[in-house]
N, CA, C and O atoms as a DFTB+ gen file, in Angstrom:
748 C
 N C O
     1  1      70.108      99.466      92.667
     2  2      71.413      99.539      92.025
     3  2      71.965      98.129      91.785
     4  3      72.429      97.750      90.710
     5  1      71.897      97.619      92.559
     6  2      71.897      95.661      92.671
     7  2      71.534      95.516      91.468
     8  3      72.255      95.691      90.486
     9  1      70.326      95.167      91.467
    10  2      69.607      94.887      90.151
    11  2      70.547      95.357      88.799
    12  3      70.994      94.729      87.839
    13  1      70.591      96.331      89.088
    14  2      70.806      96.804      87.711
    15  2      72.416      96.643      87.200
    16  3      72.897      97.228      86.230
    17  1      73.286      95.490      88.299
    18  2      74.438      95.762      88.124
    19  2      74.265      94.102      87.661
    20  3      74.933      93.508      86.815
    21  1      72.964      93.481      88.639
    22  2      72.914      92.310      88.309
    23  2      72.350      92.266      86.495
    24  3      72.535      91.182      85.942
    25  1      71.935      92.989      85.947
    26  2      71.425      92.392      84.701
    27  2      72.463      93.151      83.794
    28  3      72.494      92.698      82.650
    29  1      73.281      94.151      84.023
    30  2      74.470      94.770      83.256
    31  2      75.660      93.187      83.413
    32  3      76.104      92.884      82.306
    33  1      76.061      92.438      84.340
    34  2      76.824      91.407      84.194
    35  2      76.508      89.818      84.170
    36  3      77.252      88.839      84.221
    37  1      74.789      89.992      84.050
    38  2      74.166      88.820      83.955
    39  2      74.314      87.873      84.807
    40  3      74.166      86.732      84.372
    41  1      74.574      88.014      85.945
    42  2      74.989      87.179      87.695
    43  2      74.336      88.088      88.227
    44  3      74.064      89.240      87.887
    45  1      74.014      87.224      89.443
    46  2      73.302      87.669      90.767
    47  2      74.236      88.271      91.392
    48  3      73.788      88.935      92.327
    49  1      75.628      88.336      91.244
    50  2      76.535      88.798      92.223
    51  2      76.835      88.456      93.508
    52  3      77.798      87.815      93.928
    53  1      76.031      88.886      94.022
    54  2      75.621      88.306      95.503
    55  2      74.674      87.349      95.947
    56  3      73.546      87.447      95.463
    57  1      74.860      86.576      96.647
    58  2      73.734      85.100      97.119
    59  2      73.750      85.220      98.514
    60  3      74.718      85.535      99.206
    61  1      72.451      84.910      98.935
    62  2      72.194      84.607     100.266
    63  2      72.493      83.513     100.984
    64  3      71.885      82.468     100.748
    65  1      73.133      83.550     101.633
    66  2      73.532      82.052     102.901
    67  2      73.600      82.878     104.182
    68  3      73.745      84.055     104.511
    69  1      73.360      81.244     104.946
    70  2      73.224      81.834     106.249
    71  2      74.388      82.563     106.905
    72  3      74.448      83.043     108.037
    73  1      75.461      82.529     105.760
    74  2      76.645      83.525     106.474
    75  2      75.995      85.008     106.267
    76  3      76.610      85.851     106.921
    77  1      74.901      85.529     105.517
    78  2      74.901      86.586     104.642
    79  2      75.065      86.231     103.583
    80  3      75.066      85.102     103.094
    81  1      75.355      88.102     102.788
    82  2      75.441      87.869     101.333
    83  2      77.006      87.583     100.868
    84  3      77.931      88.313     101.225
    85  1      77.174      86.420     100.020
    86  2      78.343      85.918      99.661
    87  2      78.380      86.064      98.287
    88  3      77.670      85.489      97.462
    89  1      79.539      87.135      98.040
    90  2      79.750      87.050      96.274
    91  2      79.997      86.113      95.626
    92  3      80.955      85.400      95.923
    93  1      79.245      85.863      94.612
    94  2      79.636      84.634      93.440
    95  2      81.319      84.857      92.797
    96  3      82.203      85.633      93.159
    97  1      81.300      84.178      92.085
    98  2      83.222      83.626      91.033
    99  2      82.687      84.875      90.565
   100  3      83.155      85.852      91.150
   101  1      81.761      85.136      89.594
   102  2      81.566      86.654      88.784
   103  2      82.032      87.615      89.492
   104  3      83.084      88.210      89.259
   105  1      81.095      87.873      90.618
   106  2      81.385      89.348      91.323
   107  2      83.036      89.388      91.807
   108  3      83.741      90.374      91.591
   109  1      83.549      88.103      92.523
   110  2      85.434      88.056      92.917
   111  2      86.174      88.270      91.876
   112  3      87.232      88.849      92.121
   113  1      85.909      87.910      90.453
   114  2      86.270      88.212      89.185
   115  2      86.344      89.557      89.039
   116  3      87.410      90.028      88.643
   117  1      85.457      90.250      89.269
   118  2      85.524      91.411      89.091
   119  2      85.879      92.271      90.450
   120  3      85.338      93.368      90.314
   121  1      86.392      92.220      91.373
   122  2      86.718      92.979      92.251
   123  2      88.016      93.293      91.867
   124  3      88.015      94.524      91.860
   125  1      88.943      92.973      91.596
   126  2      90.948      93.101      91.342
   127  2      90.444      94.566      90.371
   128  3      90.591      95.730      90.742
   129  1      89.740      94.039      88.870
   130  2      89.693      95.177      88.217
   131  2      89.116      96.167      88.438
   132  3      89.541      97.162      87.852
   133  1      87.996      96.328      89.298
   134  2      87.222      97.465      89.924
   135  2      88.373      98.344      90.855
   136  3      88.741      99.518      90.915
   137  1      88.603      97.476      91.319
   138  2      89.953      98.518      92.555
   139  2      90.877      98.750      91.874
   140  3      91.310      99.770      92.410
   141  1      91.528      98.537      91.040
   142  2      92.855      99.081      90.000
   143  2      91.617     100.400      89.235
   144  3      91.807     101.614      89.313
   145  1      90.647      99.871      88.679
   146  2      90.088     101.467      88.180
   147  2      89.553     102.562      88.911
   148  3      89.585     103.739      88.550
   149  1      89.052     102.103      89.977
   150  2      88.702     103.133      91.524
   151  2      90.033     103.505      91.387
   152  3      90.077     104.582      90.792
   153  1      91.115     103.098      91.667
   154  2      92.104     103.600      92.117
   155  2      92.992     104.823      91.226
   156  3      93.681     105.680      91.779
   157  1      92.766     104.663      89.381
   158  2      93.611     105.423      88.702
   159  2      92.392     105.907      88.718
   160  3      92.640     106.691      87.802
   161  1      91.100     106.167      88.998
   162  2      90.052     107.476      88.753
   163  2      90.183     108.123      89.800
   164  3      89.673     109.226      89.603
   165  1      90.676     108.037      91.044
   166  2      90.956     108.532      92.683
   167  2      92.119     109.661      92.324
   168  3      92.086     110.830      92.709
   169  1      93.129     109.075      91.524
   170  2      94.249     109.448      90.920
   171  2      94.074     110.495      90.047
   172  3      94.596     111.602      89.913
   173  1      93.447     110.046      89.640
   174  2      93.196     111.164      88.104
   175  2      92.334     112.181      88.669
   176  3      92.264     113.201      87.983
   177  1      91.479     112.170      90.025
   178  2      90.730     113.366      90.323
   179  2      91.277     113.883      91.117
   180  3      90.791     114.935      91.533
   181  1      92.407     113.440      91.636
   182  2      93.313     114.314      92.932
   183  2      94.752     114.832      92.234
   184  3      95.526     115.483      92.935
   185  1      95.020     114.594      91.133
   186  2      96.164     115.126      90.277
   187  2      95.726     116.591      89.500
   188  3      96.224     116.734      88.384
   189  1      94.883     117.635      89.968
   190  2      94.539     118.785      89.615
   191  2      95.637     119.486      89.466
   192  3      95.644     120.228      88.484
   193  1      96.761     119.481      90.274
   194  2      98.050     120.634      89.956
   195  2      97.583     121.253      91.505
   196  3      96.735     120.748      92.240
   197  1      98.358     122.447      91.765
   198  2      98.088     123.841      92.501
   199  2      97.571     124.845      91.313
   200  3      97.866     125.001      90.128
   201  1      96.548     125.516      92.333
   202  2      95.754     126.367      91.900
   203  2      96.827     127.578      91.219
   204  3      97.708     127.920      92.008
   205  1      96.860     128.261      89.863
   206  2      97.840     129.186      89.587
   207  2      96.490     130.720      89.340
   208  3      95.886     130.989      88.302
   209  1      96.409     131.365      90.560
   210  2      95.074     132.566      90.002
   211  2      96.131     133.419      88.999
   212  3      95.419     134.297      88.511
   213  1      97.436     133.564      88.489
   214  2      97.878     134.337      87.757
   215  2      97.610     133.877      86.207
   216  3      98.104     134.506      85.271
   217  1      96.664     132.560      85.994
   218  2      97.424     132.381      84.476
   219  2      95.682     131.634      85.086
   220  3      95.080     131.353      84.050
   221  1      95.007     131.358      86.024
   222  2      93.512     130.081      86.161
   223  2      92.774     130.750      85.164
   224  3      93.019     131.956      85.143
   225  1      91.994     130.388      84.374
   226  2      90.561     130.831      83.783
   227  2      89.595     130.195      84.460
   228  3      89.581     128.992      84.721
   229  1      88.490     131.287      84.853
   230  2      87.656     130.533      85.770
   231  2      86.748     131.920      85.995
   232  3      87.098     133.100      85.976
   233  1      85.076     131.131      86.277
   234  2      84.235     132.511      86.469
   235  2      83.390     131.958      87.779
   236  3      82.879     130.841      87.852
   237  1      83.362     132.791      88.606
   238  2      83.099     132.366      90.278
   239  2      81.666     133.227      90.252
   240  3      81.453     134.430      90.101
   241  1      80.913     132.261      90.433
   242  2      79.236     132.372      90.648
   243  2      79.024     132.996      92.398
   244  3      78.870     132.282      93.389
   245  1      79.074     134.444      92.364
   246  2      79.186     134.708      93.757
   247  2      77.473     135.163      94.130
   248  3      76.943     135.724      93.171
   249  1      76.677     135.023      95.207
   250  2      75.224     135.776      95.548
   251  2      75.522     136.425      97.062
   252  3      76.026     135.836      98.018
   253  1      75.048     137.857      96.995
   254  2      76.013     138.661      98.051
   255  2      74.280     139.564      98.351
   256  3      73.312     139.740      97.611
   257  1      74.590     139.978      99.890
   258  2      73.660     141.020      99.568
   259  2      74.382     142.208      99.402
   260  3      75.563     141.888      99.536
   261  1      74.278     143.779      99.113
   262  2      73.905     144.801      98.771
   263  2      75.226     145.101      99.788
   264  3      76.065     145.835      99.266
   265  1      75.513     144.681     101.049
   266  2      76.318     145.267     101.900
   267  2      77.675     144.743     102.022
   268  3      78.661     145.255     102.553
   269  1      77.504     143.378     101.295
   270  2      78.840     142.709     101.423
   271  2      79.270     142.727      99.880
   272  3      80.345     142.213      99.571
   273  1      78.387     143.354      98.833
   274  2      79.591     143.672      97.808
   275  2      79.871     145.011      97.944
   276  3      80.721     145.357      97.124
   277  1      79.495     145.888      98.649
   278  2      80.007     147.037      98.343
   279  2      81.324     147.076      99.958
   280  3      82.080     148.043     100.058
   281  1      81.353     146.319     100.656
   282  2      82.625     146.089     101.680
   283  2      83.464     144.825     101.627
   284  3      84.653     144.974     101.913
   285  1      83.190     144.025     101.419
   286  2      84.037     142.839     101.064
   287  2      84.205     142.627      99.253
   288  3      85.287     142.699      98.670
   289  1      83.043     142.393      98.670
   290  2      83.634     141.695      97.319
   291  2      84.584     142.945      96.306
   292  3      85.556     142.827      95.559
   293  1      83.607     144.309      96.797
   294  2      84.388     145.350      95.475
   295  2      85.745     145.075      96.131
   296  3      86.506     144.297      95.557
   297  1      86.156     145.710      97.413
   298  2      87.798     145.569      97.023
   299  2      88.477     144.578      97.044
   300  3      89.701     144.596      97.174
   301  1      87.711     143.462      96.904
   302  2      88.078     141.712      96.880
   303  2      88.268     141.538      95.141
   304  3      89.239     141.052      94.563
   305  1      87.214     142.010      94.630
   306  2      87.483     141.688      92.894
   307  2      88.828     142.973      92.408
   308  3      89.808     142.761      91.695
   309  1      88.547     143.878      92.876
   310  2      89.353     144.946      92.283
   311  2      90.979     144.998      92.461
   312  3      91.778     145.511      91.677
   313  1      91.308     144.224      93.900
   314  2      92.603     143.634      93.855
   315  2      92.984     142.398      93.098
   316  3      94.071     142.214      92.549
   317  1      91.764     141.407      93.136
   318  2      92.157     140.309      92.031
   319  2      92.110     140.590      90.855
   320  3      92.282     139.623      90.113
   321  1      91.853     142.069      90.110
   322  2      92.086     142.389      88.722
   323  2      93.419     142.269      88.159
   324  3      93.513     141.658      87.095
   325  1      94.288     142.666      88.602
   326  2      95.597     142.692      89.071
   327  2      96.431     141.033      88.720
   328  3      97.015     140.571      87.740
   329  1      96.084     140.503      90.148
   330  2      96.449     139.410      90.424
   331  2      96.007     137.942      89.749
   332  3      96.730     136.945      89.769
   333  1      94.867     138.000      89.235
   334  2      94.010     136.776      88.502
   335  2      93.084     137.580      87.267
   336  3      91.880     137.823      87.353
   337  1      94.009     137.932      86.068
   338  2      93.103     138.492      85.011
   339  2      92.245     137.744      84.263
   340  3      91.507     138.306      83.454
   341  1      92.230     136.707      84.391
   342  2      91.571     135.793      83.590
   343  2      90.676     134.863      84.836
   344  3      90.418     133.660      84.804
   345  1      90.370     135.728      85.758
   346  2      88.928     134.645      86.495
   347  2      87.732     135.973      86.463
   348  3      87.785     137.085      86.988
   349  1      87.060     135.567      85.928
   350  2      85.636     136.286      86.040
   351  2      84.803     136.297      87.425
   352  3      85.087     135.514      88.332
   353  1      83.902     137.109      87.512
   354  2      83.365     137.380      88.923
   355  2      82.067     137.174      88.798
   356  3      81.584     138.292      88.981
   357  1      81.058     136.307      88.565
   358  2      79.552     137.065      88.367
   359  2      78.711     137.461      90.056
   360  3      78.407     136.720      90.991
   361  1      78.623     138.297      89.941
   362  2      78.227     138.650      91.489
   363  2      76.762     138.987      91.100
   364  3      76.473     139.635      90.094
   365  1      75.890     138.504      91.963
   366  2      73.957     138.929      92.234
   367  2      73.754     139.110      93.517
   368  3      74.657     139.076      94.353
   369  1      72.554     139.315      93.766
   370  2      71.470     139.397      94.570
   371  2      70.967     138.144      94.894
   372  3      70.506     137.369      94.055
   373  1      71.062     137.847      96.470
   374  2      70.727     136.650      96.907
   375  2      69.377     136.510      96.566
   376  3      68.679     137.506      96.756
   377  1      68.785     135.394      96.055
   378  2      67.159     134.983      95.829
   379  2      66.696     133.721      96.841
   380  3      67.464     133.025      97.506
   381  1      65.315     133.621      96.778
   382  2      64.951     132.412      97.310
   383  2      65.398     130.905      96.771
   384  3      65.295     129.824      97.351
   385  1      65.985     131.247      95.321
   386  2      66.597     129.780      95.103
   387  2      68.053     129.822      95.374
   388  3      68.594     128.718      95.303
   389  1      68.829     130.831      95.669
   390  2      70.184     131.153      96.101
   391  2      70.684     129.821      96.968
   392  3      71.590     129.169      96.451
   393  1      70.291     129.483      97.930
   394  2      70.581     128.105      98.812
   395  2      70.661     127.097      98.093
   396  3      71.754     126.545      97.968
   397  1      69.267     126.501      97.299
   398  2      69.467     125.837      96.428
   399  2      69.997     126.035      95.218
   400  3      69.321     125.318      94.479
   401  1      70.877     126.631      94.518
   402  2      71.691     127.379      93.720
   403  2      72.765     126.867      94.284
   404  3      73.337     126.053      93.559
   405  1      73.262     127.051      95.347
   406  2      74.475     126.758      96.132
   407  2      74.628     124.895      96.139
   408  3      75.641     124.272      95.821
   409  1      73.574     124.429      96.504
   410  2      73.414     122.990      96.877
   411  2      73.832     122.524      95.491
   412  3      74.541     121.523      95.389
   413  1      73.431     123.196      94.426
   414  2      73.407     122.278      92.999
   415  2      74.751     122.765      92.056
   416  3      74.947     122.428      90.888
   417  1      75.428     123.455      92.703
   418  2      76.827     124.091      92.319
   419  2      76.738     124.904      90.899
   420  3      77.496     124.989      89.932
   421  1      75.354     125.510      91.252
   422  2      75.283     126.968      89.540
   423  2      75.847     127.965      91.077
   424  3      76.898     128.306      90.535
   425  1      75.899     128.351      91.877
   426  2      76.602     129.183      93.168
   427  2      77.711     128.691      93.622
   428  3      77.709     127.595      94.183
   429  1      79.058     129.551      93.426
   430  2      80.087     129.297      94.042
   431  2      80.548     129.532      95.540
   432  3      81.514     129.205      96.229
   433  1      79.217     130.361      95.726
   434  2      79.820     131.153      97.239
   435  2      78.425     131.731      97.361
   436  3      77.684     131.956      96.404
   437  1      78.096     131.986      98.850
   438  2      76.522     131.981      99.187
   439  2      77.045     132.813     100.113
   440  3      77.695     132.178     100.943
   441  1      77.007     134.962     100.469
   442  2      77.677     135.434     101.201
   443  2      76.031     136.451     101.522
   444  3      75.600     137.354     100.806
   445  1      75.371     135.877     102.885
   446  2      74.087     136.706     103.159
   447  2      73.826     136.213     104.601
   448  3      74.127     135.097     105.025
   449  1      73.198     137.245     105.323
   450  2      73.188     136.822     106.796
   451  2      72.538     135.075     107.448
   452  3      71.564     134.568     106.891
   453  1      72.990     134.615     108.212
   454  2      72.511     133.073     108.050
   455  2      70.876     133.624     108.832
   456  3      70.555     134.483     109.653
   457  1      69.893     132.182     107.724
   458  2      68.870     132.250     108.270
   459  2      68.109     130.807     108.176
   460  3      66.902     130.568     108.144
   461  1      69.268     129.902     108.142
   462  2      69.225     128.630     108.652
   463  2      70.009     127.855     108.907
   464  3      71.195     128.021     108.618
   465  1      69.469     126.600     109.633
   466  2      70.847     126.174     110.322
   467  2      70.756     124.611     109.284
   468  3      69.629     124.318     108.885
   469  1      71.723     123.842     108.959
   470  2      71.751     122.895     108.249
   471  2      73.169     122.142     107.499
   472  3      74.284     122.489     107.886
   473  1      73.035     121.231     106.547
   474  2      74.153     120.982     106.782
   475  2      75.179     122.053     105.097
   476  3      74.702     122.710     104.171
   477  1      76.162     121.823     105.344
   478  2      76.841     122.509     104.431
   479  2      77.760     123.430     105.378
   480  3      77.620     123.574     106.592
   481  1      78.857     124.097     104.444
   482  2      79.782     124.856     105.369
   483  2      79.158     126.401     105.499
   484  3      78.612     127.029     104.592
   485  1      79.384     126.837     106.855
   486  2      79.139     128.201     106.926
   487  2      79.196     128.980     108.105
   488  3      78.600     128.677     109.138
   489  1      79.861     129.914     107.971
   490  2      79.942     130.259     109.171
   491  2      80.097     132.086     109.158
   492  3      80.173     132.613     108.048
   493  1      80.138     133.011     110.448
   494  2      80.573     134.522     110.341
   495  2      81.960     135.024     109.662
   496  3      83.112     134.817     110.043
   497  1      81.535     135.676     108.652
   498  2      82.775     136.437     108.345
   499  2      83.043     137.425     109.154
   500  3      84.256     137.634     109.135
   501  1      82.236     138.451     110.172
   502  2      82.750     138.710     111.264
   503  2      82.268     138.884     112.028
   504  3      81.197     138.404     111.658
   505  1      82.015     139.369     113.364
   506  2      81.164     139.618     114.274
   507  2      80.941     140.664     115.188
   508  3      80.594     140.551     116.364
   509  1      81.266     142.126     114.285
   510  2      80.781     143.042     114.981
   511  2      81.208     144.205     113.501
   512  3      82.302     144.697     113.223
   513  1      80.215     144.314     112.969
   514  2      80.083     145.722     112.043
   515  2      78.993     146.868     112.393
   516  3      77.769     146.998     112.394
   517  1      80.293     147.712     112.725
   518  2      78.945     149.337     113.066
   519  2      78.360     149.922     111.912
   520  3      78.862     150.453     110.921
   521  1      77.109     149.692     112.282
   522  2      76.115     150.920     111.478
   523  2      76.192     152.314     111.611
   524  3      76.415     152.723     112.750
   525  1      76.069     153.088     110.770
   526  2      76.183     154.453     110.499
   527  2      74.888     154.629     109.763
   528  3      74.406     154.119     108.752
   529  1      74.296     155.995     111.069
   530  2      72.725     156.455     110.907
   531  2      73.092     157.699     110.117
   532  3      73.866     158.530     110.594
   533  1      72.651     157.811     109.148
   534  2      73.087     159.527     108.814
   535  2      71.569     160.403     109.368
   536  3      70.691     159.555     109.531
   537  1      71.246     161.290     109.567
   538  2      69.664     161.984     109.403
   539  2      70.236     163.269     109.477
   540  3      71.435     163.424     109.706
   541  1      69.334     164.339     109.271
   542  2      68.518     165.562     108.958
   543  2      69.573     166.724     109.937
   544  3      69.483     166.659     111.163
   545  1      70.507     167.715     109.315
   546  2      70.766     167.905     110.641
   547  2      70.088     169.146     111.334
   548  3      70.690     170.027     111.948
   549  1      69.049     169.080     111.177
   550  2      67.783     169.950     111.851
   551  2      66.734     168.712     113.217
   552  3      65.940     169.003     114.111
   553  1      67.261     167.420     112.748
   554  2      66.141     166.528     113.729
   555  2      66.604     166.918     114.869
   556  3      67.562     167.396     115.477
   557  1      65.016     166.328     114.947
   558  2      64.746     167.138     116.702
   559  2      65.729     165.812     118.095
   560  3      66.024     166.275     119.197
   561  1      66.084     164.263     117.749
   562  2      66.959     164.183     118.391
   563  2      68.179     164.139     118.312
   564  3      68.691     164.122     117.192
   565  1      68.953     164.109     119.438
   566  2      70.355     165.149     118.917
   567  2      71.221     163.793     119.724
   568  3      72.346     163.871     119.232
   569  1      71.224     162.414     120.876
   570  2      71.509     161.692     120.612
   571  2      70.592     160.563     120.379
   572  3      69.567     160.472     121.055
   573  1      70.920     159.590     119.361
   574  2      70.137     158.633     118.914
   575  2      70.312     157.272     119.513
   576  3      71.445     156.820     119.347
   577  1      69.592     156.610     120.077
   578  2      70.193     155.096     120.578
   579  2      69.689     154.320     119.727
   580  3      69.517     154.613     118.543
   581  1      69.389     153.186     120.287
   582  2      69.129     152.296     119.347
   583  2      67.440     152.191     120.037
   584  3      66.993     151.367     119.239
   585  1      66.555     152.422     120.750
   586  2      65.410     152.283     121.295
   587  2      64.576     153.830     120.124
   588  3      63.626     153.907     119.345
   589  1      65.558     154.710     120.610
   590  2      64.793     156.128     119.718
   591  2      64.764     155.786     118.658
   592  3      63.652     155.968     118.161
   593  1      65.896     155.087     117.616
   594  2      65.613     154.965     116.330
   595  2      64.814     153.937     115.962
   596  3      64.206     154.011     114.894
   597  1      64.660     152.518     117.015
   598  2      63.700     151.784     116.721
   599  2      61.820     152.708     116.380
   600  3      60.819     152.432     115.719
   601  1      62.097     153.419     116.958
   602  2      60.473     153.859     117.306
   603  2      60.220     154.909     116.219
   604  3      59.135     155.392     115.893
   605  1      61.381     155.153     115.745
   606  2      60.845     156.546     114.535
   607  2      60.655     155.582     112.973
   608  3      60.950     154.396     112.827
   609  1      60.158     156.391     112.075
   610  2      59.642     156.051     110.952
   611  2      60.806     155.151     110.020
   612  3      61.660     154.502     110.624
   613  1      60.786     155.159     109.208
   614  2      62.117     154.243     108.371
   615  2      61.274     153.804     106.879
   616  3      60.191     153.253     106.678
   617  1      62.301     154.318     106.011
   618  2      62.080     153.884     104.704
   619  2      62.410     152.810     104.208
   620  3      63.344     152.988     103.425
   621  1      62.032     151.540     104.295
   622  2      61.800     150.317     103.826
   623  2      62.572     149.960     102.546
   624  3      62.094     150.203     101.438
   625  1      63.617     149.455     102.689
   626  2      64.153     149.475     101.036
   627  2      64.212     147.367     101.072
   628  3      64.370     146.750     102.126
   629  1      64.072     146.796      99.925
   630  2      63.808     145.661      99.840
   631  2      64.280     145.173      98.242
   632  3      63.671     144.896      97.209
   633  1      65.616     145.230      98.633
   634  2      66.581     144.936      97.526
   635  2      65.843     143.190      97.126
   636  3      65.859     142.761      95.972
   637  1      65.461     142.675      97.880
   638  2      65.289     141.299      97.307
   639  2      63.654     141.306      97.120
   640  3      63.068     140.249      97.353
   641  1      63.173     142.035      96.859
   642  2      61.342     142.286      96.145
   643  2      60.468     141.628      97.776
   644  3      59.282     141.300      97.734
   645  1      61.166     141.551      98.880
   646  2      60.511     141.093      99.765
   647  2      60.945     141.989     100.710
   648  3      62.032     142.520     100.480
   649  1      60.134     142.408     102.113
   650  2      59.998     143.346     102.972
   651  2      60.758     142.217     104.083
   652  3      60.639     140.994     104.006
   653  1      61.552     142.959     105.110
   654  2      62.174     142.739     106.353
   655  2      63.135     141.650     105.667
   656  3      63.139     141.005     104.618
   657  1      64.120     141.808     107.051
   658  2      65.227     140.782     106.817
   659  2      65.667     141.101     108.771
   660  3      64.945     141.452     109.704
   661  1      67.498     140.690     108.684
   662  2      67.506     140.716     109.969
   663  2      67.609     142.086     110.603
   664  3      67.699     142.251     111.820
   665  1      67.594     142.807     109.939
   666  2      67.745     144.349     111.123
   667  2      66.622     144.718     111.262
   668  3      66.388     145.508     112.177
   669  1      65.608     144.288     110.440
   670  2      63.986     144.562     110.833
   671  2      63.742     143.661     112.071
   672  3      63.076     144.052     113.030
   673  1      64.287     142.498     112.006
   674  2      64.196     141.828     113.162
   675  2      64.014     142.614     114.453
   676  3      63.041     142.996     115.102
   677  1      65.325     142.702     114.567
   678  2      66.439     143.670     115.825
   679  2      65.563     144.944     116.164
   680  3      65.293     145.315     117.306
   681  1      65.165     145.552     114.989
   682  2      64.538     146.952     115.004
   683  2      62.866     146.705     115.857
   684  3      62.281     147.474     116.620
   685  1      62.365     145.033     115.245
   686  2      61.225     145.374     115.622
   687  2      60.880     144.716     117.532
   688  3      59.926     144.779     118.308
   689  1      62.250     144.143     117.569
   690  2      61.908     143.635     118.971
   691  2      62.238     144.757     119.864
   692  3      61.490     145.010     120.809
   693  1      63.505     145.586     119.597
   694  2      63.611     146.754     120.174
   695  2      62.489     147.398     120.562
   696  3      62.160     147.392     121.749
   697  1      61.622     148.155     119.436
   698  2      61.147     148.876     119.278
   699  2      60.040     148.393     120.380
   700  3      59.602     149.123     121.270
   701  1      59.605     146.811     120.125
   702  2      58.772     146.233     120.915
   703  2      58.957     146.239     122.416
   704  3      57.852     146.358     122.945
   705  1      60.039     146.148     123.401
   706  2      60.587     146.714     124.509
   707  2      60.385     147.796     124.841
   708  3      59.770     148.149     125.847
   709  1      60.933     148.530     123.947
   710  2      60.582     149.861     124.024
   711  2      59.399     150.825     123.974
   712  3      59.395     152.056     123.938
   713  1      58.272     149.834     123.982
   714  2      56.625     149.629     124.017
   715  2      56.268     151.017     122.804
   716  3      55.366     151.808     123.082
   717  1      56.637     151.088     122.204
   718  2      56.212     151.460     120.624
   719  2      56.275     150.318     119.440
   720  3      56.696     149.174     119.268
   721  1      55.541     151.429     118.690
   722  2      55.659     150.322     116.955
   723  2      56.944     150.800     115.871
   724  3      57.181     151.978     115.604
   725  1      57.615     149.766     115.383
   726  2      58.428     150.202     114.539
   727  2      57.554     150.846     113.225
   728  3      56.745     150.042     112.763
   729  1      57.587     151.894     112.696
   730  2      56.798     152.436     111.707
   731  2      57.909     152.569     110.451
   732  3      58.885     153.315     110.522
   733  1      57.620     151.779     109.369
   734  2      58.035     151.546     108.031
   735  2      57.074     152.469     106.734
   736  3      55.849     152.486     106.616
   737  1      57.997     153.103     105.966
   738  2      57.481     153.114     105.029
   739  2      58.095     153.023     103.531
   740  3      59.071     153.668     103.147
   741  1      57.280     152.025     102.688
   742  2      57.948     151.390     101.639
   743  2      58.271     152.497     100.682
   744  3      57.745     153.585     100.448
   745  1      59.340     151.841     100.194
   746  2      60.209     153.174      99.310
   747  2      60.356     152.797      98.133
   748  3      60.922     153.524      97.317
């Protein structure tokens, strides 16, 4: 970057002495005006206003799985119909480039169970949602724990074209305790 600032102002800028690097008359020349324009571009990017969602135009790049738009985002968009008519919603299916999607800002919001740790913001939206088993009401068990249902069969659904996620996890260590095999079948 040196370089290239050195042949954009035709000075070395900086010189070596045994103090270190000491800016030349060029580069002190140019420091007053660099900080007066840092300063009205600092200005000019922090003078946005307050956010108005009644009047914002704006379309929010959301990637959700399957469980958090049908409990958080539907009645999250359907009250902001109302309240913010003019921000658009595009909501998907988390993918393998979804993270990186997020990193490169085509993703506004990255809402799927964490399955790494790193830097960026993120954290539980909550920490305890009950599952609801529906089955057969002829099956032969009549209460279900979580060891019995590990061990019985299960229809495999794989909204993202790939098999297991985290309740296969859970299901298969259970099941593994519970010295049976979790038995899947793809649907």
């Amino acid at each position: 970057m040196l370089g290239r600032l050195r042949a954009t102002f035709d000075d070395p800028l900086f010189v070596r002495t045994s103090r270190g690097l000491t800016p030349t008359k060029r580069a002190l020349d140019l420091a007053g005006p660099l900080q007066e324009y840092l300063a009205g571009l600092e200005k000019l990017l922090l003078e946005r206003g307050d956010f108005d969602a009644a009047t914002a135009r704006r379309r929010f790049r959301i990637a959700a799985i399957d469980y958090v738009q049908a409990v958080l985002l539907a009645p999250l968009v359907a009250k902001l119909q109302h309240q913010a008519p003019q921000i658009d919603f595009e909501i998907r299916q988390p993918s393998t480039e979804s993270e990186r999607d997020l990193d490169a800002g085509v993703l506004d919001l990255l809402l799927m169970p964490q399955q790494r740790s790193g830097p960026g913001s993120s954290g539980p939206l909550c920490t305890t949602t009950p599952y609801t088993c529906l089955v057969w009401n002829r099956h032969s068990v009549e209460r279900l724990t979580l060891t019995r249902f590990a061990a019985m069969e299960h229809v495999l659904v794989a909204p993202r074209e790939r098999a297991g996620g985290i309740v296969d996890l859970v299901l298969e260590k259970t099941a593994w305790r519970a010295g049976s095999r979790c038995k899947r079948r793809p649907f």
